[in-house]
C-alpha positions as CSV (number, residue, x, y, z in Angstrom):
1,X,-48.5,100.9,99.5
2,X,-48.0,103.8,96.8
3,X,-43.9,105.7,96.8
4,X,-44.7,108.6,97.8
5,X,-42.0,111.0,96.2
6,X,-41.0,114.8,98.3
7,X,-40.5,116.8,94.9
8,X,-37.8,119.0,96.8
9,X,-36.2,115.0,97.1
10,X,-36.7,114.4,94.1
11,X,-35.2,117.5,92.3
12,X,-32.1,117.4,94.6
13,X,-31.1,113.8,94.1
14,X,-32.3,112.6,90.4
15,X,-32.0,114.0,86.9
16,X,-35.6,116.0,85.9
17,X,-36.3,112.8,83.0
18,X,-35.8,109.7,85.7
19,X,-38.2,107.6,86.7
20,X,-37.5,107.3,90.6
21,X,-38.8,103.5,89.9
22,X,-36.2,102.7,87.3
23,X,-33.3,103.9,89.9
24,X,-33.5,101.3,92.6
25,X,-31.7,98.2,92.9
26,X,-34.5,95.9,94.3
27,X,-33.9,93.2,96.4
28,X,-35.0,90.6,93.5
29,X,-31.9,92.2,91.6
30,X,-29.6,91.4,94.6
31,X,-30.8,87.8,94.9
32,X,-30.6,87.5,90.9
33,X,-27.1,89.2,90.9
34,X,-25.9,86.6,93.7
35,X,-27.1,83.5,91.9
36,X,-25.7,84.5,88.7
37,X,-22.5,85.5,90.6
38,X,-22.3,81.7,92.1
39,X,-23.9,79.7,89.2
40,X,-23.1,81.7,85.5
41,X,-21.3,80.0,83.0
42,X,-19.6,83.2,81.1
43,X,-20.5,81.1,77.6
44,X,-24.6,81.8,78.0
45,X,-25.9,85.3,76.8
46,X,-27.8,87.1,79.4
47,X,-31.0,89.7,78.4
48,X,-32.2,91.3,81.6
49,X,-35.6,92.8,80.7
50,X,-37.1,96.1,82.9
51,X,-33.2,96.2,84.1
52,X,-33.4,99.6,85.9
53,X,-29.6,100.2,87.3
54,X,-29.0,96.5,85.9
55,X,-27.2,95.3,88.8
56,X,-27.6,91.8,87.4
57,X,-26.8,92.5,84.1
58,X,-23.6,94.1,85.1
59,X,-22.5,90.8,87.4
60,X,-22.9,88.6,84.7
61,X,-20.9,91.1,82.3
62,X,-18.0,91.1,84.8
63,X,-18.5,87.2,84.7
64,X,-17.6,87.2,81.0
65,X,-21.2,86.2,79.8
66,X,-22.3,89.0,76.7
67,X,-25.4,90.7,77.8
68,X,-28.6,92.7,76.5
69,X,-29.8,94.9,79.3
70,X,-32.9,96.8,78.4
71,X,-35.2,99.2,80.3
72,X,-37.7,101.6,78.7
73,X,-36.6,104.1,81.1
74,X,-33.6,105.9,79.0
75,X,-31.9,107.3,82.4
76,X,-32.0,103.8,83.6
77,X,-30.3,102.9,80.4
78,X,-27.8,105.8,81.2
79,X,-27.1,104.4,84.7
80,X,-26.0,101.0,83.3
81,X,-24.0,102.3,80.8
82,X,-22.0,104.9,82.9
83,X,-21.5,101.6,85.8
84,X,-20.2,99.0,82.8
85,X,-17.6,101.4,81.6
């Protein structure tokens, strides 16, 4: 079914640029984030492509592993940055 998206919710909650899609940590990212939490060796190099608030990406940084995250969404991009420092 189609997101519907209340501009009043919208205004009050993200910045004017975001895509409200890019902003959610779906539940293929918590899955992906728990697997990598239980099975990543910190030697591999992780690229998470379409990462959105790159909840996986920043589990396997705190694991140790170097990682790419990339999103065309540049407030997505923003997001991850701001939660890795």
């Amino acid at each position: 079914s189609p997101v519907i998206i209340d501009d009043d919710v919208r205004s009050s909650t993200l910045p004017p640029r975001a895509n409200f899609l890019a902003t959610q940590v779906w539940p293929s990212s918590r899955i992906a984030s728990t697997i990598i939490e239980q099975y990543l060796d910190p030697s591999w190099k992780v690229c998470e492509l379409g990462c959105g608030p790159g909840l996986p990406s920043l589990t396997a940084a705190m694991k140790g592993s170097e990682v790419i995250a990339t999103d065309l969404d540049e407030c997505a991009l923003e997001m991850v940055k701001a939660a890795a420092k």
